[in-house]
N, C-alpha and C positions, 0 to 999 in steps of 0.2 A: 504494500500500500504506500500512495507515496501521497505527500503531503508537497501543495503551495501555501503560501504567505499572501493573503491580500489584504492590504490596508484602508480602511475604513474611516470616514471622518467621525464614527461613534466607535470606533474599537477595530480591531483588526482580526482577520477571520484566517484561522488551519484549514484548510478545503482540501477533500481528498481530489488528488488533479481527475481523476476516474470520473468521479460523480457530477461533471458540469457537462451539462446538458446544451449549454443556448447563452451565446453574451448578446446584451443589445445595448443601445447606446443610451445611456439615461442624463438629466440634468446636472449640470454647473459643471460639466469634465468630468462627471462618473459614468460608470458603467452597469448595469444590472447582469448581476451573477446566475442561471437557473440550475439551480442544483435537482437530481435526481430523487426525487419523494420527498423532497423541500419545499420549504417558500424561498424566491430568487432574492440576495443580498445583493444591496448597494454599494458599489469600492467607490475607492477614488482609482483613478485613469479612465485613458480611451479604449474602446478595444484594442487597436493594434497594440498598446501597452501591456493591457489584461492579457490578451494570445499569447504574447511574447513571454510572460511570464508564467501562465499555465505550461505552454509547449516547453520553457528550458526546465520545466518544474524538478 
């Protein structure tokens, strides 16, 4: 199981990189997260940020 790091303007989130399902582009330069039998979290970054950082996870 492998773990990313994504940073949160309310806390920052362990996300297993496996269990994301779907990034979309959310407000003020975040991105919405959808995790697998979740509800989707808010980061900070753009996607290509978020990708870049699930993919090197």
């Amino acid at each position: 199981m492998q773990f990313v790091l994504l940073n949160s303007r309310g806390g920052n989130y362990m996300v297993v990189a496996q269990n994301i399902a779907w990034l979309r582009t959310g407000e003020n330069g975040q991105t919405n997260v959808g995790i697998v039998g979740g509800s989707p979290l808010v980061v900070d970054g753009n996607i290509e940020e978020i990708a870049a950082i699930v993919l090197a996870g």
